[in-house]
N, C-alpha and C positions, 0 to 999 in steps of 0.2 A: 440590735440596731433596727429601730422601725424602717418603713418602706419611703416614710418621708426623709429621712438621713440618707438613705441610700439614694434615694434620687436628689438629696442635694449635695452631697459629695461628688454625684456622673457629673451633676453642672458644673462644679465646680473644676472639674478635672478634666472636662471637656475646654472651660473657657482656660485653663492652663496649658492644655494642650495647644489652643487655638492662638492664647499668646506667644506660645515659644516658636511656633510655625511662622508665625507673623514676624517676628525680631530674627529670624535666622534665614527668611528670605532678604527682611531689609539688610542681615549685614551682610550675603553675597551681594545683595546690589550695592553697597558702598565701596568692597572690597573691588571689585569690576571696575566702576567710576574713579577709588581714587589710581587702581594699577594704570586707565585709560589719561588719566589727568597726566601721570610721570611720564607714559609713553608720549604723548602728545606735545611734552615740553624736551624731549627728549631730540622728538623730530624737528622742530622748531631749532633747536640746539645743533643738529646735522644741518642743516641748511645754512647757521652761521659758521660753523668749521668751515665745510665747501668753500666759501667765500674766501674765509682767513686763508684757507690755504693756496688760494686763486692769487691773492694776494700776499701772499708770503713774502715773494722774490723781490718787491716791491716797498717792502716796509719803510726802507729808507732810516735803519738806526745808526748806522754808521754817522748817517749823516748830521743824524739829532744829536748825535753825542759831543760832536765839534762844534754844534751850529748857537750860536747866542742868544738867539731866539727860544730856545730851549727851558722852559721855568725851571727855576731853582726848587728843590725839594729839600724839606725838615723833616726827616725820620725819626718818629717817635717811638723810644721803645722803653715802655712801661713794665719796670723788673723789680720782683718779691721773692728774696730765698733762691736766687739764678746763679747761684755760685758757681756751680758745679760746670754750666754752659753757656755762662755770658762772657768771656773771654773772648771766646771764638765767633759765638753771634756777630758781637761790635767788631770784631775783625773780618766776619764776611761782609756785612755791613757797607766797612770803609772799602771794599776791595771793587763795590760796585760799578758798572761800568755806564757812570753821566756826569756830564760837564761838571756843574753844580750842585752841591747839596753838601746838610749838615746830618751829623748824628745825634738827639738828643737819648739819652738814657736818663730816667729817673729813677730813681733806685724808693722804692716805696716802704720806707723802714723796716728793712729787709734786716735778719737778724742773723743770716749766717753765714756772711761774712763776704757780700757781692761788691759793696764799694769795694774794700779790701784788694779785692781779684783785679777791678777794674784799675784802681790805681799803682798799685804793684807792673802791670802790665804795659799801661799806656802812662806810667809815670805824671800824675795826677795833682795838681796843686790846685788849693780851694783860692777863690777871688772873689771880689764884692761883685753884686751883681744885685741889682732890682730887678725884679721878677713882675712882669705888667700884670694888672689883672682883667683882660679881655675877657674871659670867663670866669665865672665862679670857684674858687678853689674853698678846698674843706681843711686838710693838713697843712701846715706851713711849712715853706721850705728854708733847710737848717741850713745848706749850703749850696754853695756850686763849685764845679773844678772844670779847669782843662789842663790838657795836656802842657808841659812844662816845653818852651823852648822849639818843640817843634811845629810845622804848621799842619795840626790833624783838626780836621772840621770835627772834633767831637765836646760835646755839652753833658758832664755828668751832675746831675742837683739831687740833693739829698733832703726826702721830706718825711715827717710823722706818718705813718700807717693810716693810709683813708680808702685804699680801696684802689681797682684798677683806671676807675676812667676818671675818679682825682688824682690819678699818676698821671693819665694823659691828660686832664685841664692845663695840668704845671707846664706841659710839655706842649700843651698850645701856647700859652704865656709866652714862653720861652722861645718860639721858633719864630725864623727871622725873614722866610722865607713865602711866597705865595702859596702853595702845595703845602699839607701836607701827609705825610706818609705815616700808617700806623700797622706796626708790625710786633707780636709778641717777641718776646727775649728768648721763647726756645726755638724760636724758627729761624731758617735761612733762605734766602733770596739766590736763585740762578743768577748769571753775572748780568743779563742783559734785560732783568727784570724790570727794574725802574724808567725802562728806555719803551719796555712795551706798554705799562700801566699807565704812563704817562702821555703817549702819542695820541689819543683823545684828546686830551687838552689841548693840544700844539693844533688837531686838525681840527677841533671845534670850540675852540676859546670859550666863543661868548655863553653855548647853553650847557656842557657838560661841567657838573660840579659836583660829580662822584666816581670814580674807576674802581672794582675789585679785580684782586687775580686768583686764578688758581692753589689750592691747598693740597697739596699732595702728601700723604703717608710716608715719612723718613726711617721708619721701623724698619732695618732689613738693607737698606741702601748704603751703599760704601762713598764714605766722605773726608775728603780729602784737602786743607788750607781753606777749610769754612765752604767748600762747594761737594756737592751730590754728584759724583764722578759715574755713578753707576747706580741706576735705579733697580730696584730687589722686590718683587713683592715678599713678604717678612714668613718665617718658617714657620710661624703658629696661627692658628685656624683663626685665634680672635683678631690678628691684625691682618691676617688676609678678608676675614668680614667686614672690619674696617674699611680698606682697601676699597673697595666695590660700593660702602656705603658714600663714601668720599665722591668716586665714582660719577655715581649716578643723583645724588641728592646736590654735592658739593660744586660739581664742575657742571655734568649737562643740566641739569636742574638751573641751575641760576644762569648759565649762557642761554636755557630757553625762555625764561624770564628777561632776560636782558631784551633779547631779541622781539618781546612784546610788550616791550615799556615795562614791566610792572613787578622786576628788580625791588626786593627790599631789607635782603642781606647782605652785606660785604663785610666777609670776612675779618671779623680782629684781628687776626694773623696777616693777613696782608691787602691793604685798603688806603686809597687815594684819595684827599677830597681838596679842594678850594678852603681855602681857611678862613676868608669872608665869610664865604657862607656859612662854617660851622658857627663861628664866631656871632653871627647872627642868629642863628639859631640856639645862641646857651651855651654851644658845648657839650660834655658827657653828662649824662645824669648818675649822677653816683648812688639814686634810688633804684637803679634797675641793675638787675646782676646779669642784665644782657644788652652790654652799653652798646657794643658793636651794632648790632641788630635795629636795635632803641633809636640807635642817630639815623641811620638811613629812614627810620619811617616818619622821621622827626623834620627829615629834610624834605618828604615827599612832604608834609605837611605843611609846614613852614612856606615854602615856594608855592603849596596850591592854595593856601589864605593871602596869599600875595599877589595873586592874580593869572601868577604862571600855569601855562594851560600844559597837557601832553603836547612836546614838540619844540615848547618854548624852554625846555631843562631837560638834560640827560644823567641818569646813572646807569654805566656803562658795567658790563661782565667781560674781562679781559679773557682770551682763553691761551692768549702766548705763555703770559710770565707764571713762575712757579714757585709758592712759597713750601719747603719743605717743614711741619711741623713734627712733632714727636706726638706719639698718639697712644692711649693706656694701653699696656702690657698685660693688667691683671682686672679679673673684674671689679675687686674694689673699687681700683679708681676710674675705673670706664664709668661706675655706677654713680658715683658724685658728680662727674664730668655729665651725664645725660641728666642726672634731674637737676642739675645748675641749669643748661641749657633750655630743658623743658619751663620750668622756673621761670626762667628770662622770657621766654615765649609768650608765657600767661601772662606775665607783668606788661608786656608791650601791647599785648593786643585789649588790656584790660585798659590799660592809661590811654590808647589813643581808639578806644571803642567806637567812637564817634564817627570815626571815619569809615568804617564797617558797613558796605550797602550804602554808601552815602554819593549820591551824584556828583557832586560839588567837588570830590577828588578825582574823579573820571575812573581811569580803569584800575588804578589802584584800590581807591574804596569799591567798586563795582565787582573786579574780578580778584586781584589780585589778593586782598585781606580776608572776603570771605574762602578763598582757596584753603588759607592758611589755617583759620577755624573750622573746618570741616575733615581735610585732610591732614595739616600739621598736629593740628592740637586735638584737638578729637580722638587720634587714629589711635593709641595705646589704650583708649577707655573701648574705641571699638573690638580690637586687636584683644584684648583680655574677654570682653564679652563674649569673641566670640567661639575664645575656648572653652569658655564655660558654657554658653546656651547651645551651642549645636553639637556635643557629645551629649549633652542635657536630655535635648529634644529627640537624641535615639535613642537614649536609653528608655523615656516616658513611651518612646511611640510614638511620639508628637511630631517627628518627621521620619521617611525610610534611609534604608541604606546609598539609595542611590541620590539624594539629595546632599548624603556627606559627601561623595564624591566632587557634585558639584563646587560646592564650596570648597573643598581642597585645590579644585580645577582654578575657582576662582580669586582665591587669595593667596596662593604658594604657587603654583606650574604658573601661572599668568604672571606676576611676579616676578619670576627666577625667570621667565622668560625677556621681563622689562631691563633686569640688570644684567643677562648675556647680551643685550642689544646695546647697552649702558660700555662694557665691556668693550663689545667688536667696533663700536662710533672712537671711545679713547684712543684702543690699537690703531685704528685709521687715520685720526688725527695726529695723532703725538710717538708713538710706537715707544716708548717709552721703557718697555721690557722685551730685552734680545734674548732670553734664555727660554726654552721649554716648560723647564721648571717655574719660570715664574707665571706662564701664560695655566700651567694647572695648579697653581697656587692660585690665581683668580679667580678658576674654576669650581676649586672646593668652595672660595668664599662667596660664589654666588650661590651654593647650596648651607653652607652655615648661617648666613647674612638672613638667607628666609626660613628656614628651619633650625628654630634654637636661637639665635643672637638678638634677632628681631623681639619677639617674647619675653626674651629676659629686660633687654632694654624698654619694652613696652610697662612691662613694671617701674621702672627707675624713674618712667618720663610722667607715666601716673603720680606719683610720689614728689614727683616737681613740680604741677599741675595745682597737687593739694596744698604744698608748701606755699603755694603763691597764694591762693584761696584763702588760706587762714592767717596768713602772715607770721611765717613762722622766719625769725632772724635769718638773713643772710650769712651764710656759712660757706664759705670755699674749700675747705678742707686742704689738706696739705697734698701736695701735689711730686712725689717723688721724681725726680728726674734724673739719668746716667750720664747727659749729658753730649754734647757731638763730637765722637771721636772715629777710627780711622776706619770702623767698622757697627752699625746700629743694629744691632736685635733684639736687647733687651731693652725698652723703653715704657715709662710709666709717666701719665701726663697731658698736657698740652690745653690750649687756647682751643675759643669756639672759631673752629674752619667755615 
């Protein structure tokens, strides 16, 4: 090799050097930034506990539950293959504690054997019935039934297979009521749920036209006549991961979001809206495989081309009420459940791009959307990057020993520090687990959740990221469930929290 090869290989290995030096300082700085972003919504999120708890004593449900004033609620709950635990859903359901409301089930040509369950149960006869068409529907609906004889506020309609949030359009059509309520089929409601997600409405009528509530991990908890008698964190590492991710992303996450206007998930599993508004706004889009997600940003949008400014519209983060969901047991289906999720992600922020940096939505387009591209959607292309380029850059020499450290400091101890604090805010707020074992049960999972779980799922959400990209079919994949019975620890499954 001449002396000119040899010195153009030093350039060359020099400027590779100098590239990997460079991407592995920017990914400690991202890693810093987004752990500092969680933290910050986290404390924002403790500042609204304080409060709720200030005002606990105060809530005044009792009184909402007798009071007339009280909106009437339509619970919609969109069911595919729920044989196994729709029984007992629509019986925790009915068991709710508020003046008025209906139960709608659509059963979304489900094949094995959920009407069957339903009407065997609640003794079930089909009746004519016109179905309005206020939104858009895609399957048509083959039937509808209620209950025979007795007076049970439940609505079961039977349509062609279109998807989850053409289950809920039918289920908009369908409801009779102002509110309403959107809850999956494998989840269950604490008794005085509807009384807390609802109390928004009642104390700000005219601008709140969204409420979510809390999703909490049913993996491990003992349940008893369709209610959670006793909260467990779950014996296996992956739904104690779970657990913490729920935690810290699901509850303080979006109560620190609430608490800065710029809210724009509520929960499929359990989610309150105005049904004007939906209804003006379309409805579900049944293009997006993250309809829940899709409507909320659909509605920030909606109301700010309409002239509604920050302040003149609320979508609120409940932190009372609690929907218990069932959550994957195996990775398999963890793995389809995070790049469906991931997936949905892409698709919503690709469709409503526009509003991205955009003045004209205030802090949502300004803070809130680019948050989401940067730290949501971004993070598993950073997260993989960055186990590749900085073991990389030690092995070349391109960075030293004591810079890995850094990075460790900065994306896992910092981290696992954000979800002990994520942790000890829940304990204070909610106390929710009285056993020791369940308090080192969230302990391992704030060391699995960032070492190991986090990684793996960081693949999954890549992989949903691409699917959206290239447009590959939406695919749900089958979704095993055990179902809620008197004791939960093996669970496979569940709705986006």
């Amino acid at each position: 090799m001449s002396a000119a090869d040899v010195e153009m290989w030093d350039g060359l290995l020099g400027t590779l050097h100098g590239l990997i030096a460079v991407c592995d300082t920017a990914i400690v700085l991202y890693f810093l930034a987004i752990n500092t972003g969680y933290l910050v919504l986290i404390l924002f999120a403790l500042a609204e506990v304080v409060r709720r708890l200030r005002r606990a004593p105060f809530a005044g449900y009792e009184d909402a539950s007798s009071s007339p004033f009280t909106p009437p609620i339509s619970v919609i709950m969109p069911a595919y293959n729920e044989a196994a635990g729709i029984t007992e859903a629509v019986r925790a359901m009915l068991l709710l504690h508020y003046p008025v409301f209906e139960v709608i089930v659509v059963d979304d040509g489900s094949s094995d054997g959920t009407l069957d369950a339903l009407a065997d149960a609640f003794h079930l006869a089909e009746v004519d019935h016109v179905v309005p068409e206020d939104v858009p529907m895609r399957g048509s609906v083959t039937s509808v039934h209620l209950p025979r004889g007795a007076p049970v506020p439940l609505v079961v309609a039977r349509k062609g297979n279109g998807g989850k949030a053409d289950a809920l359009n039918v289920g908009i059509n369908l409801a009779r009521y102002p509110l309403l309520c959107m809850v999956d089929a494998d989840s269950i409601l604490d008794s005085q749920s509807l009384l807390a997600v609802a109390k928004p409405f009642s104390d700000d009528p005219l601008r709140v036209v969204a409420t979510g509530g809390v999703v909490g991990v049913a993996n491990g908890c003992t349940i008893q006549a369709g209610r959670v008698v006793e909260a467990r964190v779950p014996a296996d590492v992956l739904g104690q991961a779970q657990v913490i991710e729920y935690l810290r992303g699901f509850f303080l996450g979006r109560t620190g979001w609430s608490k800065v206007g710029g809210l724009l998930i509520i929960a499929g599993a359990f989610g309150l809206f105005r049904r004007d508004v939906v209804v003006a706004a379309g409805g579900m889009d049944p293009e997006c495989i993250g309809e829940d997600a899709e409507l909320v940003v659909r509605l920030h949008r909606h109301l700010r081309e309409q002239g509604r400014r920050h302040g003149d519209y609320r979508v609120v983060f409940v932190t009372e009420p609690i929907a218990w969901s069932e959550a994957p047991s195996s990775l398999r289906v963890l793995g389809r459940q995070r790049r469906r999720w991931h997936r949905g992600l892409t698709e919503i922020l690709i469709k409503h791009r526009r509003m991205i940096g955009n003045p004209r939505y205030g802090r949502i387009g300004l803070v809130a959307l680019p948050f989401y591209v940067l730290f949501e959607l971004a993070a598993p292309l950073v997260e993989l990057a960055g186990l590749v380029l900085v073991p990389l850059g030690v092995l070349i020499g391109a960075v030293d020993a004591d810079f890995l450290w850094r990075f460790m400091l900065a994306a896992y101890a910092y981290a696992m520090v954000v979800s002990l604090v994520s942790v000890a805010v829940e304990e204070y707020a909610c106390h929710r687990f009285s056993r020791w074992r369940d308090v080192w049960g969230a302990l391992v999972g704030v060391l699995v959740e960032n070492i190991g779980y986090r990684q793996v799922t960081a693949w999954w959400r890549l992989r949903g990221m691409w699917d959206a990209l290239h447009g590959a079919p939406q695919v749900w994949g089958a979704m095993t469930r055990s179902g809620f019975g008197p004791s939960q620890r093996e669970r496979e499954g569940g709705g986006r929290p």
